[in-house]
C-alpha positions as CSV (number, residue, x, y, z in Angstrom):
1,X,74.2,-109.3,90.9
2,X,70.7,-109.1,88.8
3,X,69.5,-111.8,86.1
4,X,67.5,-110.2,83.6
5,X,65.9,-111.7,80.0
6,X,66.5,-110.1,77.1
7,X,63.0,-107.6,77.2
8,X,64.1,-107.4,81.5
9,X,67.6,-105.8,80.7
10,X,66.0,-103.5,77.6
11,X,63.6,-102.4,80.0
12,X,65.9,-101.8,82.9
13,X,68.3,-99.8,80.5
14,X,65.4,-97.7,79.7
15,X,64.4,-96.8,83.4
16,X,67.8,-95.8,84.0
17,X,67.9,-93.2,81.1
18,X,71.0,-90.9,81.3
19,X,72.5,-92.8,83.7
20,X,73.4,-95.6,81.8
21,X,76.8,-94.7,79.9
22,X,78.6,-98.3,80.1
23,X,77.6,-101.4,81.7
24,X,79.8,-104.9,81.9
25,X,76.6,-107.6,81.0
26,X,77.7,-111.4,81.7
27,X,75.6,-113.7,79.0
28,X,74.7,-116.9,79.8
29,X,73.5,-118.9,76.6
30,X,73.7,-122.1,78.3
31,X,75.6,-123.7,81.5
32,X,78.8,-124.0,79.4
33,X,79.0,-121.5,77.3
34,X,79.1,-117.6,78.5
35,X,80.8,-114.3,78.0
36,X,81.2,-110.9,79.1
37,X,80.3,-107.7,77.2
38,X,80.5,-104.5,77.7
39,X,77.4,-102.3,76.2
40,X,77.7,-98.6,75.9
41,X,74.5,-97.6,74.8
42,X,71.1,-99.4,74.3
43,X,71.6,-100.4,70.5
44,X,74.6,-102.4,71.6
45,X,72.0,-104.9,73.1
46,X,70.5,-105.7,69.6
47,X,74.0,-107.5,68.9
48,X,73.2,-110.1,71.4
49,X,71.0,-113.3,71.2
50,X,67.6,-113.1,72.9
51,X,67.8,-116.5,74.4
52,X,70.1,-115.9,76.6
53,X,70.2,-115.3,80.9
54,X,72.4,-111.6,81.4
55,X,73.8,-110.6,84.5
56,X,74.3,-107.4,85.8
57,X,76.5,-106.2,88.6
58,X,74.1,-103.6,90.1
């Protein structure tokens, strides 16, 4: 499991080019409140807030 900030996951979806097809991304927006999402391609990640912790199963 990875934690990335907004501009760290962006930037690790971008250096794994045509790999990425779907990724599961927990978001942590604060201790109590987090979900799970599921981004298919790299515009999907301008739906979520910047000020948030993600984690990635990698």
């Amino acid at each position: 499991m990875r934690s990335f900030s907004y501009v760290g996951l962006r930037q690790y979806l971008l250096a794994l080019g045509d790999e990425f097809r779907e990724l599961d991304v927990l978001v942590f927006e604060s201790p109590s409140r987090y979900y799970q999402v599921c981004l298919h391609q790299l515009q999907d990640l301008e739906r979520l807030t910047t000020k948030a912790i993600f984690n990635v199963d990698c």
